[in-house]
C-alpha positions in Angstrom: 11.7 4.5 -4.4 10.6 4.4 -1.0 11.6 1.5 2.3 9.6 -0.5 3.8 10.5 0.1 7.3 8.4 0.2 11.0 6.5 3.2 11.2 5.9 5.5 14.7 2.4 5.6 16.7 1.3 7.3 19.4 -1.9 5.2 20.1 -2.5 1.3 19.4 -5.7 -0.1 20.3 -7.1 -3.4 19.5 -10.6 -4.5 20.0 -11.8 -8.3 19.4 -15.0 -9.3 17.7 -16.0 -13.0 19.4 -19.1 -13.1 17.2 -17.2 -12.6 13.7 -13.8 -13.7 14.7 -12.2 -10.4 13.6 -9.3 -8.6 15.2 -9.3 -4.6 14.4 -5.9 -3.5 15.3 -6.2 1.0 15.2 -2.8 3.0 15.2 -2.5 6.8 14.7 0.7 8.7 14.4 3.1 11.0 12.4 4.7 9.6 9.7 8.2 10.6 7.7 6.9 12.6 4.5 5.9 10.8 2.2 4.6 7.9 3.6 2.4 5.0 1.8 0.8 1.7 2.1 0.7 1.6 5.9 -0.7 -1.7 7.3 0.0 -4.3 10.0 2.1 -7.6 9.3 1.9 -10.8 11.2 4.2 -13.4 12.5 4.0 -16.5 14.9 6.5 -16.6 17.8 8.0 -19.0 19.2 5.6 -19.9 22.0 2.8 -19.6 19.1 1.9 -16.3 19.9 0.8 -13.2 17.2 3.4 -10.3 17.1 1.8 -7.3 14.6 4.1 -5.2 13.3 3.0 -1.7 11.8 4.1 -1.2 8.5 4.9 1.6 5.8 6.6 2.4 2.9 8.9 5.6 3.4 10.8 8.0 1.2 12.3 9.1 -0.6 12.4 10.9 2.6 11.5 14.9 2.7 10.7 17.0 5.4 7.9 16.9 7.5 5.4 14.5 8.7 1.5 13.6 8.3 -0.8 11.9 10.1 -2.5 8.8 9.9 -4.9 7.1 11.2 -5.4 3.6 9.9 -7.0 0.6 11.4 -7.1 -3.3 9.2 -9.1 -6.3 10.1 -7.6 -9.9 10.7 -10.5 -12.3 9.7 -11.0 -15.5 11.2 -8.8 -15.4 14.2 -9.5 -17.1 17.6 -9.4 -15.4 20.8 -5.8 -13.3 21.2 -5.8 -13.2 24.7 -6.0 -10.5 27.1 -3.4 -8.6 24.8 -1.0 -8.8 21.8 2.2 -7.8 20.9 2.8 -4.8 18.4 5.5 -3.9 17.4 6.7 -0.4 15.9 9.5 2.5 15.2 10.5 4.9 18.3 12.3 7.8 17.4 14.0 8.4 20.9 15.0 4.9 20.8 16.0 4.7 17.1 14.9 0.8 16.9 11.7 -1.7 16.7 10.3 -1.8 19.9 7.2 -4.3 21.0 4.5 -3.2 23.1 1.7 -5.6 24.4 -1.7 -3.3 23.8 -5.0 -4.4 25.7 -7.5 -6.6 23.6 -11.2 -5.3 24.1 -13.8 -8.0 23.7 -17.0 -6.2 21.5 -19.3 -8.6 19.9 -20.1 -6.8 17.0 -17.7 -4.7 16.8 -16.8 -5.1 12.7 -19.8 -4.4 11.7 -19.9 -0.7 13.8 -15.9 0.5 14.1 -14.8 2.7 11.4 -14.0 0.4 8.6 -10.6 1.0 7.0 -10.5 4.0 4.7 -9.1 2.7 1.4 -5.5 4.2 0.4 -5.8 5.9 -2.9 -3.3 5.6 -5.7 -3.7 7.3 -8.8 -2.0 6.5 -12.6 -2.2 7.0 -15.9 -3.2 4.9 -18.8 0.2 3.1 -19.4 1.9 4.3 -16.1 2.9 2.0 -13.7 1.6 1.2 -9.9 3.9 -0.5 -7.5 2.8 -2.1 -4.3 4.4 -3.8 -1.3 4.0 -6.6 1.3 5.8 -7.6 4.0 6.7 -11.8 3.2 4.9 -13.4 5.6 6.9 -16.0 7.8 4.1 -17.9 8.2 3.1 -22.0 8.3 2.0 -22.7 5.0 1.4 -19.0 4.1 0.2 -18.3 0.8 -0.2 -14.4 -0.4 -2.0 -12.8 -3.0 -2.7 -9.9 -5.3 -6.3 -9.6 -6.8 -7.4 -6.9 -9.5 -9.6 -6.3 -12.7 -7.4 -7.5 -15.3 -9.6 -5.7 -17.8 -8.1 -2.6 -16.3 -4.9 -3.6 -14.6 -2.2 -5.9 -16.3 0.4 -7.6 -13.8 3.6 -6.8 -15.3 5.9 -8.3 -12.9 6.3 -9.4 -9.1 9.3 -10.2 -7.2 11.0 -10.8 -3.9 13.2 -8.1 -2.7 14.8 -6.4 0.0 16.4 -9.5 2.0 17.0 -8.1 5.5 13.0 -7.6 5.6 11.7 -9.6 3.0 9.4 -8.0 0.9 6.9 -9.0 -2.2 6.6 -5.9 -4.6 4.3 -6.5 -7.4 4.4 -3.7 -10.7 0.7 -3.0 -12.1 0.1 -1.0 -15.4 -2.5 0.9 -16.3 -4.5 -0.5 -19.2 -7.9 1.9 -19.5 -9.5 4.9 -17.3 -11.4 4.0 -14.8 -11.6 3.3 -11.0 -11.3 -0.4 -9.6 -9.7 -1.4 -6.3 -6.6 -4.2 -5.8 -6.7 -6.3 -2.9 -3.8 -8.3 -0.8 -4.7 -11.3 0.9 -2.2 -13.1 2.9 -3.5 -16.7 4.9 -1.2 -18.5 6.8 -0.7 -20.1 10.3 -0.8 -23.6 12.2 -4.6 -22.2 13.4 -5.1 -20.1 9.7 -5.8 -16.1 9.8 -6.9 -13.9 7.2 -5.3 -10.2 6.6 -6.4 -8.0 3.6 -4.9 -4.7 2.3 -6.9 -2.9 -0.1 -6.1 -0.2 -2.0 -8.2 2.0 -4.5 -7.1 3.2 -7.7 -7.7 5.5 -10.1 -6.6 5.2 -13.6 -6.7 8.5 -15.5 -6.3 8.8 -19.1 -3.1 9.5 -20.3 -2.1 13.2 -21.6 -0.8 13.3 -25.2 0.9 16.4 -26.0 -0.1 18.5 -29.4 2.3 17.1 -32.4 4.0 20.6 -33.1 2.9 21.8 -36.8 4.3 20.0 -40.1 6.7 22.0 -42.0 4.7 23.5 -45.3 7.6 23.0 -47.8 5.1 25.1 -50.3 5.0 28.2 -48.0 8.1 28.5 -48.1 9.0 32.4 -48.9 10.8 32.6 -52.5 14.5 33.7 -52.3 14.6 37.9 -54.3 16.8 37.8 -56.6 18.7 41.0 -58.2 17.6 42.6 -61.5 14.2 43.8 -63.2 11.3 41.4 -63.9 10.2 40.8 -67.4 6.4 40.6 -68.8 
C-alpha cells in the first residue's frame, strides 16, 4: 500500500480564468515508481491566503521514475493575486518546500488549456479500488465521492494516516463496464470547488476451469491371479 506524500516538479504554472472563475494549476515532473492519484490540495493560511500542495500516492516504492504531467481546475475561485503559493517535495532538500508561481490572467482559458487527462484504474468484477484524498483543513469543508452505484458498491471509507490526514474510500467492483468516480471537495470562508476524477474500468472477472471430476466407474479393475471361467 502506497503513501500519500508531496511529490517533485520541475515546472508549476498557473493561469487564471476571470471569465469562469477557474484556476488551472499545471505541474510536470518525475515521480518515485509507482506513482498514483496525483492532484493538488488546498489550504487557507493564516493571512487567508491559498497554499496548493501537489499530491501523490507513492509505493510501494521500486526503482525508477515516470513522468507526469497533470494539471486540475479549482472552480469558482476569485482572483488569487499576482501569484500563489505551491508547495512540493525537493529531493536535494529532502523536505516540503513552498514556492510562489506567477498567476497568468486568460479569459477563456478553461474552455482552450488542455483539460485534465483522467487517471485510469482498472479492476475486476469483485476486486477492490482504493482511492485517496488529502482532508481538507478547510472552513466548513465538506468532501465527496460520487459513482454509479449500479456498477460500484462503496464498501468502506475511513480517516487514516494522522500526521497528514487522509480520507481513503474502498470501491468494489459490481459488473463490467466503464464509468468514472469523481471527488469533490468545497470549503472556505469565500467557498472553492476542486474535483479529482478518475476513470475506471471494470473487467470481468477470470474463473479458472474446475479441474475434471473423478469417474469412479472408469476406474481400471484390479487382475487378479488364476484362469477365467466361461
Amino acid at each position: 500500500m502506497g503513501c500519500l506524500q508531496l511529490l517533485p516538479a520541475r515546472m508549476v504554472e498557473a493561469i487564471y480564468d476571470s471569465e469562469a472563475r477557474i484556476l488551472l494549476l499545471r505541474a510536470q515532473g518525475d515521480a518515485q515508481n509507482p506513482t498514483s492519484e496525483v492532484h493538488f490540495s488546498v489550504r487557507t493560511s493564516p493571512d487567508g491566503h491559498h497554499v496548493f500542495r501537489l499530491m501523490g500516492l507513492v509505493g510501494p516504492v521500486s526503482q525508477g521514475t515516470t513522468p507526469y504531467d497533470y494539471v486540475q481546475c479549482f472552480e469558482h475561485m476569485g482572483y488569487p493575486g499576482a501569484s500563489v503559493q505551491v508547495h512540493a517535495d525537493h529531493a536535494a532538500s529532502g523536505r516540503g518546500t513552498g514556492v510562489r508561481v506567477s498567476v497568468e490572467v486568460v479569459p477563456g482559458a478553461a474552455a482552450t488549456v488542455l483539460t485534465p487527462a483522467h487517471e485510469v484504474r482498472r479492476i475486476a468484477v469483485g476486486g477492490e479500488l482504493e482511492l485517496r484524498e488529502e482532508v481538507w483543513a478547510q472552513l466548513g469543508a465538506s468532501q465527496s465521492l460520487k459513482r454509479d452505484a449500479s456498477l460500484l458498491a462503496l464498501e468502506s471509507a475511513s480517516i487514516q494516516n494522522q500526521s497528514m490526514p487522509e480520507i481513503v474510500w474502498t470501491l468494489r467492483g459490481l459488473a463490467p463496464g466503464e464509468t468514472q468516480v469523481k471527488l469533490v471537495s468545497i470549503g472556505g470562508f469565500i467557498p472553492i470547488v476542486t474535483s479529482r476524477t478518475i476513470q475506471v474500468v471494470i473487467t470481468p472477472s477470470v474463473k479458472l476451469p474446475r479441474p475434471a471430476a473423478w469417474d469412479m466407474d472408469a476406474r481400471p479393475v484390479a487382475e487378479h491371479g488364476g484362469s477365467s471361467h466361461d
